[in-house]
N, C-alpha and C positions, 0 to 999 in steps of 0.2 A: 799857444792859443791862436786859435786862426779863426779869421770872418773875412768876408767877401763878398760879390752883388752879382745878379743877374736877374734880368729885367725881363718882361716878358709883350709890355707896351712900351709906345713911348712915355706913356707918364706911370708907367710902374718903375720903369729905370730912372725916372726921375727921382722920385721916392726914395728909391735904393741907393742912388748915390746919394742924393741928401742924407740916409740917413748913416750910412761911410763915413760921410763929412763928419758928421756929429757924434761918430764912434771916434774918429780920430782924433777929438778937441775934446773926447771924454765927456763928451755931456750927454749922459746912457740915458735918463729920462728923457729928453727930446729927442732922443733917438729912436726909444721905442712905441714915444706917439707916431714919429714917422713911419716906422716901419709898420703897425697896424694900422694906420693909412693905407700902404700896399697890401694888406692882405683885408681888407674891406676890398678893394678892387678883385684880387684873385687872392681865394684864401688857401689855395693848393700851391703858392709860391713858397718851395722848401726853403729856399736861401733866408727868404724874409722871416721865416720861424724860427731859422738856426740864426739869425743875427740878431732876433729879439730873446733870444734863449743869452747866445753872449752877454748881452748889456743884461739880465738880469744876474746873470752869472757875478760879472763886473762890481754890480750893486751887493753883490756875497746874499740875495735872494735865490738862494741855490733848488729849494721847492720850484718856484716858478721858472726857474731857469730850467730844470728837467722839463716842465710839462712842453716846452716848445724845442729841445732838442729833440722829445719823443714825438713829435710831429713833423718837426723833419725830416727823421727816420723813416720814420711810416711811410714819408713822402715819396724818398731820394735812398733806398737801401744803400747805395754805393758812394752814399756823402762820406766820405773818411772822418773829413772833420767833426761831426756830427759826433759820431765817435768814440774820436780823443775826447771834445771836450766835455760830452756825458762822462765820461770816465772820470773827468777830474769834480765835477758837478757830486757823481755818488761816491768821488772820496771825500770831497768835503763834506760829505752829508752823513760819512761815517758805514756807507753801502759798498764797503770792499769787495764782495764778490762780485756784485754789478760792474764796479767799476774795473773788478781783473778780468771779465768779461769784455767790455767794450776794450780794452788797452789791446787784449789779442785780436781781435776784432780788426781794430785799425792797426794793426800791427801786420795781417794778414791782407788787408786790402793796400797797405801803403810800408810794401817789406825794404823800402830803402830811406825809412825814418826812423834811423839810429838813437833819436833822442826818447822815442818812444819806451826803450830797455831802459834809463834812465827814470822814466816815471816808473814803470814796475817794478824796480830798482827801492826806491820809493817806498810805493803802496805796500810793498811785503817791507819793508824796516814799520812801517806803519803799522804793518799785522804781527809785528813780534818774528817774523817768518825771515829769519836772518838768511838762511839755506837758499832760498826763494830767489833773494835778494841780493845773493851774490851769485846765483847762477847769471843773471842778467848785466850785474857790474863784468861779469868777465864775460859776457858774448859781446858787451860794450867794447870795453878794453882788446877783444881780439881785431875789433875791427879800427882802435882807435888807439892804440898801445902806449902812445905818447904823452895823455893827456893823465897830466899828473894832480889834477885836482879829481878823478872820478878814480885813480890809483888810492888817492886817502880817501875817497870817501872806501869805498873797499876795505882798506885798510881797519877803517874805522866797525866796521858790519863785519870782517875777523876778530875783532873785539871781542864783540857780542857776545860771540860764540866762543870766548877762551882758545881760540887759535893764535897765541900772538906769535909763534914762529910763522904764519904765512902775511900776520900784520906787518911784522919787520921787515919781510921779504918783499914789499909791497913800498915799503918808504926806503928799502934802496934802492929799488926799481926808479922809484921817482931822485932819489938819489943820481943814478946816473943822467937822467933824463938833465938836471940843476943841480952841479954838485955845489953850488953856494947855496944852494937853499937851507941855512941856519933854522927855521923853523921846522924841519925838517927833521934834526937833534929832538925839540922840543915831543915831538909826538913820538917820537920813538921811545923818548923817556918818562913818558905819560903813558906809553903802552907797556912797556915794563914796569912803572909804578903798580897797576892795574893789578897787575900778573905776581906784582908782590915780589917784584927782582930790585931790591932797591939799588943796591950798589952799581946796577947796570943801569937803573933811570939815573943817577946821581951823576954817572960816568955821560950819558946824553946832554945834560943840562950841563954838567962844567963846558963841552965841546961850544952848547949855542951861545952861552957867556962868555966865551972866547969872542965872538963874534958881535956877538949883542948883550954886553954887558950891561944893561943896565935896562933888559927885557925881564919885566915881573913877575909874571909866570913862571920862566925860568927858576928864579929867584925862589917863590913862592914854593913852586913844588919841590924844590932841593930843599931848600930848608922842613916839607913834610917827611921827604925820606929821612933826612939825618933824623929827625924823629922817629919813623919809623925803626930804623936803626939801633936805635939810642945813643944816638952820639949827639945830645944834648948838647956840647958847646959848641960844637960848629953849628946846629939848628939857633940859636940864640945869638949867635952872630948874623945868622942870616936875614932873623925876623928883624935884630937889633938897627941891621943895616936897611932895610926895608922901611923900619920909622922913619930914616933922615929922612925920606921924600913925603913920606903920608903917617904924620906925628900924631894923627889919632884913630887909624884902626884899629876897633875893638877885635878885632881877630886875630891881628898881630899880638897886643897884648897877653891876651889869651892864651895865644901857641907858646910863648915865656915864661906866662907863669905855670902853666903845665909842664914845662921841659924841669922850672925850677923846683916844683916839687919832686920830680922824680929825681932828682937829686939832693933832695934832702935841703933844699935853701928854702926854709917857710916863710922869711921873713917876706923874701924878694920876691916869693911864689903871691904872698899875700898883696905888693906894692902891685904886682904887675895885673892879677886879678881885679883889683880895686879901679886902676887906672883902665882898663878893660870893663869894668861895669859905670864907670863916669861917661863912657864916649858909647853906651850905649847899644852893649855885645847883643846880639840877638836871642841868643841861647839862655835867658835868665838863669832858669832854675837849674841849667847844667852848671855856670857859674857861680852860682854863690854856693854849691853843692862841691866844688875843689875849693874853695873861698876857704869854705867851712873846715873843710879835709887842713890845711895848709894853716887856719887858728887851733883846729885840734893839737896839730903835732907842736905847735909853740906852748902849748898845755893851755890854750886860752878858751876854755870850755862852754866859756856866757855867748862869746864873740861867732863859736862853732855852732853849738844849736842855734843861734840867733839867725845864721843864716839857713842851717839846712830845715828850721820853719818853713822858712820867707821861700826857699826854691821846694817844698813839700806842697808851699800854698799856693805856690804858680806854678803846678802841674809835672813838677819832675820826681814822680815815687821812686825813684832810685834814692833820693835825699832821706826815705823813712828808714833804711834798713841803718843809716848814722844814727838817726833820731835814735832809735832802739838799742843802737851798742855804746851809745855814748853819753846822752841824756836821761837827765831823769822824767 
């Protein structure tokens, strides 16, 4: 974000710095009395339109903040700044072409602002426009090859697009760059989780729990692949161990008694479910909807419909095709 002053009297420069001052101490409505103060004096002062355009920008009055960067413009074709920061004005405004427009714009008038590919970078993850979006991460990266946080975000916009053999390549990249960087494990096995390689995300996460045992994420998403998996006891060891620290997430609960039903334990399936809709699971009707499932199989039929009612009447119709097979 750039603002700036130039004067054209002595007391329009006065104006202008005051109202600098009063940008820099963040106080955008006294600022932008000042600065139409200065343009009561000369109202063809581009600076004072793009610095009253900022502080509305500031204020996230992004309408009004366009109508004095387009005056600017008008003003001062070769304002760079003017711009960038329309660009960023009609991406908050949801004016994507506008704003891929003005980013090449100032990208063409100001070709050794590298940060620039970064916002377009950006604005196309913003349009769904993954392709776009990583043309720009790597014309970044060619010129900046080191910087291993615009390496993940990259990594992460291969995602998108089911590339994860150039995502992997992308966090060993930054691997060499930090080879301590344990979080590092984590996203690799977050991008294999994704990609549905569990045994390879499982194989990422033991490496960052080597290091950062007692990182929850980690933790977290190991124990979803051993589910994914089915290797339900080590998944129930991990949620299990996951309680000693936080003894009432209903999502922990939850993942146990789901591992416990697929193994046939209704009783435990039913304790763990129960204790999981005590502390408040978010997912009602998908809960009492295994609730139900896990009384069923105990032959406890009152206890079954009772719930897959209760999750039929808070929104979950997956609960009616029970009602039908097993209710009268």
């Amino acid at each position: 974000m750039f603002f700036s002053f130039i004067g054209y009297s002595q007391t329009s420069e006065n104006f202008m710095a005051k109202g600098q001052l009063e940008i820099e101490k963040k106080d955008y409505n006294t600022a932008i009395a000042t600065f139409e103060e200065c343009l009561n004096m000369d109202n063809n002062n581009a600076k004072a339109h793009f610095n009253k355009g900022y502080c509305y920008y500031m204020l996230a009055k992004y309408s009004s903040a366009l109508v004095f960067y387009n005056k600017a413009i008008s003003l001062d074709e070769k304002m760079t700044e003017a711009y960038y920061n329309r660009a960023l004005t009609n991406q908050a405004l949801k004016n994507y072409t506008f704003a891929e427009g003005d980013f090449y714009i100032h990208k063409q008038l100001n070709p050794n602002n590298d940060i620039v590919l970064l916002n377009l970078a950006n604005l196309y993850q913003e349009m769904n426009d993954y392709p776009k979006a990583l043309e720009n991460y790597s014309e970044y990266i060619a010129k900046h090859p080191n910087n291993t946080e615009i390496l993940k975000a990259r990594a992460l916009a291969y995602c998108e697009i089911d590339s994860t053999k150039k995502a992997i390549a992308d966090y060993n990249l930054c691997f060499r760059i930090n080879e301590n960087d344990s979080t590092l494990n984590i996203l690799k096995g977050n991008t294999y989780y994704d990609a549905k390689l569990y045994q390879e995300a499982i194989n990422e996460y033991n490496i960052a729990l080597l290091y950062m045992p007692h990182n929850i994420e980690a933790k977290v998403n190991r124990a979803d692949a051993y589910t994914a998996l089915h290797l339900f006891d080590l998944a129930i060891q991990d949620y299990e161990n996951l309680l000693l620290k936080d003894k009432t997430n209903p999502e922990y609960f939850f993942n146990i008694g789901f591992c416990y039903i697929q193994q046939n334990k209704n009783k435990e399936a039913v304790e763990r479910f129960t204790k999981a809709l005590w502390n408040e699971y978010e997912n009602f009707g998908q809960l009492l909807t295994f609730r139900g499932v896990a009384y069923n199989n105990l032959k406890m039929n009152t206890e079954a419909c009772a719930d897959w009612q209760k999750a039929y009447t808070a929104g979950f119709k997956e609960a009616a095709v029970y009602q039908n097979n097993y209710c009268k």
